[in-house]
N, C-alpha and C positions, 0 to 999 in steps of 0.2 A: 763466183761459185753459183753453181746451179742454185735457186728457191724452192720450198716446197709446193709454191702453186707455178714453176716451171714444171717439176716434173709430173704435177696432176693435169695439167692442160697437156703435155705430149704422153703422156700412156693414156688418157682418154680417148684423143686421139686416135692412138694406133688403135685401142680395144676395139673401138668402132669401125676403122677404116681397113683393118689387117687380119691375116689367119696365117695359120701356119701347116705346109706341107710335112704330111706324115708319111707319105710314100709318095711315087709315082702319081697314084690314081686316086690317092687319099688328099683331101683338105678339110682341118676343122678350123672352125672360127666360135669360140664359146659365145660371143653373144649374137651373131645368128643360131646359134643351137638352141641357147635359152628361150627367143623370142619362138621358134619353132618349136619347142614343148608347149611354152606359154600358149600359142596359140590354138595346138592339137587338145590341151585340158580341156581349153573354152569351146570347144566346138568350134572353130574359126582359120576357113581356110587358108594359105598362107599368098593365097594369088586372084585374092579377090571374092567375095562375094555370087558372084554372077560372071555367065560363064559370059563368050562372046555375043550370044545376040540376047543379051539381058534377061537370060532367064538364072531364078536364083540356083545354088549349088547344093546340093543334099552333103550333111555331113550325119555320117553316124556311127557316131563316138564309140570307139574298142580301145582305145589308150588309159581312160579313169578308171576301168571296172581293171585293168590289169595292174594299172599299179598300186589298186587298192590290195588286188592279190600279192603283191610284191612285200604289201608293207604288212600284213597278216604274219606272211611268210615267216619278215626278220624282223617282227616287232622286239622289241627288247621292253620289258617293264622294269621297275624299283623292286621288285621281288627278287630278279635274277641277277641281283649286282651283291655280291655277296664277297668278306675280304678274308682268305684264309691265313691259317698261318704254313710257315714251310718248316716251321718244329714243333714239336711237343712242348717244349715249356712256352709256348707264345700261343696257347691254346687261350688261355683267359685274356690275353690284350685283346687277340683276334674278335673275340664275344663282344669286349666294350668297343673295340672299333665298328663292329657291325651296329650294334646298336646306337652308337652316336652317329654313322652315317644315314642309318634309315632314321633318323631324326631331323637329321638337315637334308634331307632331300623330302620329307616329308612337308618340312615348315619353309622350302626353298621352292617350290612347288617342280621339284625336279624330272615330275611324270609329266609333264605337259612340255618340256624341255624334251624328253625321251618320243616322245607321240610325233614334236614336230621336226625332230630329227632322222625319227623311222620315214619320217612320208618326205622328207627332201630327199632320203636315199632313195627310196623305192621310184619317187620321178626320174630325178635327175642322174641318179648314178652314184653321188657324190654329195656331202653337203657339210658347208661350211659351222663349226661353232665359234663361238664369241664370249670368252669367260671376263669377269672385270669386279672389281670390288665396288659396290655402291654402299654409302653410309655402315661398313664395315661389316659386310656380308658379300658373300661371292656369287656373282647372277651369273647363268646362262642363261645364253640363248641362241637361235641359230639364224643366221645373216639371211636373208632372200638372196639370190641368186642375181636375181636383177637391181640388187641393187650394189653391187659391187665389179668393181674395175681391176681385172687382176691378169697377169701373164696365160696366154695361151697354153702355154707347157706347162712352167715352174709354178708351183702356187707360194713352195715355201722360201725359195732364192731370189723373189723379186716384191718390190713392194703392191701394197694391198690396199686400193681403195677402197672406201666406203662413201656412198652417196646418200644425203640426208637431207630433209626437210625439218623446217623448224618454224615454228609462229615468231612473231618479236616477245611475245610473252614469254615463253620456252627459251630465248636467246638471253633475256632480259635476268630471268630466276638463275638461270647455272654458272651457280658460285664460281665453277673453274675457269669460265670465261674474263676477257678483258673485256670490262665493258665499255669503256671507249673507244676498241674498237667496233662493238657491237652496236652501238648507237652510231656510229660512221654509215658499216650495214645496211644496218635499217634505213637510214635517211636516202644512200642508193638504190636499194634495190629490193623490192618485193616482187612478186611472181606467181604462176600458176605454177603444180609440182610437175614435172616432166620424167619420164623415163630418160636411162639410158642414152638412149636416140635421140631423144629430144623429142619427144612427142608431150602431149599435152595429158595429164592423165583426170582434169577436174577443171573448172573455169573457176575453180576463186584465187584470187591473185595476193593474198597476204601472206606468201610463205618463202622464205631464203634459203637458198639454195647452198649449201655447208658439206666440204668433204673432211674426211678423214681420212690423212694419211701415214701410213706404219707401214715403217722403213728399216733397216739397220745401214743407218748412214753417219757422214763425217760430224764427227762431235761436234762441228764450228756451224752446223746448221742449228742449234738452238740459241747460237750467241745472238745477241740482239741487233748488233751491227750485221746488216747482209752482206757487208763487203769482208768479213771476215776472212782470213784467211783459214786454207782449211792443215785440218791437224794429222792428217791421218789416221786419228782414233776413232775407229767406227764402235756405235751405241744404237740398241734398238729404240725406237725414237717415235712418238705421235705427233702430228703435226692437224689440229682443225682447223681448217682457213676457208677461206669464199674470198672470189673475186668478180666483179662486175666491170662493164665497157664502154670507154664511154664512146664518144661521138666520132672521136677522128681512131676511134679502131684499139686504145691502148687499155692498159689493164689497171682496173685501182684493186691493189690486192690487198686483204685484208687476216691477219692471222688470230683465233681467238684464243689460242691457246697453244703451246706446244712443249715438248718437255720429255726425258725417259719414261720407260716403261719395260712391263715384259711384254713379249707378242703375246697378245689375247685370242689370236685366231688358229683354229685347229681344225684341218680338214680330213674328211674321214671319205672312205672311197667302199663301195661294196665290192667291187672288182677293180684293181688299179690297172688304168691302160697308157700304156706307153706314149709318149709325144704327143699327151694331150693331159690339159688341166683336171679333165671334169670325164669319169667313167662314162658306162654306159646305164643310161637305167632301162625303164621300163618303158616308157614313152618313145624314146630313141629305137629302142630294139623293135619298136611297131613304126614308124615312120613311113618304110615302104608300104606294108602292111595297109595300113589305114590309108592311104593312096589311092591303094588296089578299092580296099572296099567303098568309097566313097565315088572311086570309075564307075564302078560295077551300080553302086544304086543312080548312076544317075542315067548310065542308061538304061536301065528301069522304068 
């Protein structure tokens, strides 16, 4: 039966290497999309620096001032979340639920969750949250874009990477780890953090490289025997593993944790677009846009 770091080495894979035809004339691929937001925020052309005969390239930036307006637009505050009732005698629950919720989103710090929710929508289109109980309190928060491995199309029929860095200290402290595996880890493999792609994003090299994956798959992937046979009883299911390589090419994989759960992830869309993951936001709907003006200043 398939492993959980079989199927995170073949969907990273694909996410990287694959896109999916939406028409004829249409092809998206979410993580070239992401890297082509990421890069239109930063002022940062997507073809180089300098054009042909090394002279540098003018960018000037109309993608952040718009999806600052975007995010103005649909900001949502802790004001405007309000719980009614739908009869008259549930007029006084309705009052105490209001007030015990602006209490926990007050002491939850649930407006800075709202702020960075409005500005993933307003960039991207679309933006992922992540609900979880920590020390028996409920956190949100909302995923980076780039740091997650997920279906081109489906977000919610297919499982959902998360890609994480961790120190050996951070590996070391969390209780829900096994920590013989994590001292396994450790003793392979430390690193610089890398995106996505594998690019390099820092040069200090003490950090392990840890995915998480959430699945609704066969019950016999949490037995401890891999060779288990599988049950047919599918369960939504976390799996945090890392694997490193060694010399003649093969995998020592390593699992630190895995177990049920509910799905913690909830993607929310400003516009949902068909045969694709990830709407359109504000950065997107200027692409050509910012093209045009960035031609236009340089030949200037």
């Amino acid at each position: 039966m398939e492993t959980a770091l079989d199927i995170v080495r073949k969907q990273e894979q694909d996410y990287i290497n694959s896109d999916t035809q939406i028409s004829e004339y249409v092809r998206f691929s979410p993580k070239d999309n992401i890297d082509k937001i990421e890069a239109y925020l930063n002022s940062k052309h997507i073809s180089g620096e300098t054009d042909s005969l090394g002279r540098e390239k003018p960018f000037f930036n109309i993608v952040t001032a718009a999806s600052n307006i975007w995010y103005r637009a649909t900001d949502i505050d802790r004001a405007n979340i309000r719980i009614k009732s739908v009869k008259s005698s549930s007029h006084t629950t309705a009052m105490l639920a209001n007030a015990k919720s602006k209490e926990w989103m007050r002491k939850s710090g649930f407006g800075v969750f709202l702020n960075d929710w409005g500005l993933a929508l307003a960039r991207y289109g679309s933006a992922v949250s992540k609900f979880v109980e920590q020390d028996g309190k409920l956190v949100a928060t909302v995923v980076p874009w780039n740091r997650l491995i997920v279906d081109a199309i489906d977000f919610n029929g297919n499982p959902v990477i998360e890609k994480n860095f961790y120190t050996p200290a951070q590996l070391r402290k969390n209780k829900l780890f096994d920590q013989e595996q994590v001292e396994a880890l450790i003793a392979s493999s430390l690193q610089a953090r890398e995106t996505i792609g594998g690019d390099k994003t820092d040069n200090k090299n003490d950090y392990i490289e840890v995915y998480e994956l959430h699945l609704e798959g066969d019950k016999a992937m949490l037995d401890e025997d891999p060779q288990a046979e599988p049950t047919e009883t599918y369960v939504q299911q976390v799996h945090i593993c890392a694997f490193d390589t060694t010399e003649d090419g093969d995998y020592l994989d390593y699992t630190l944790y895995k177990g049920q759960e509910n799905n913690p992830y909830h993607i929310t869309h400003l516009i949902k677009q068909d045969g694709r993951v990830m709407s359109i936001g504000a950065v997107e709907h200027l692409f050509e846009a910012q093209w045009m003006v960035n031609h236009n200043e340089k030949a200037i």
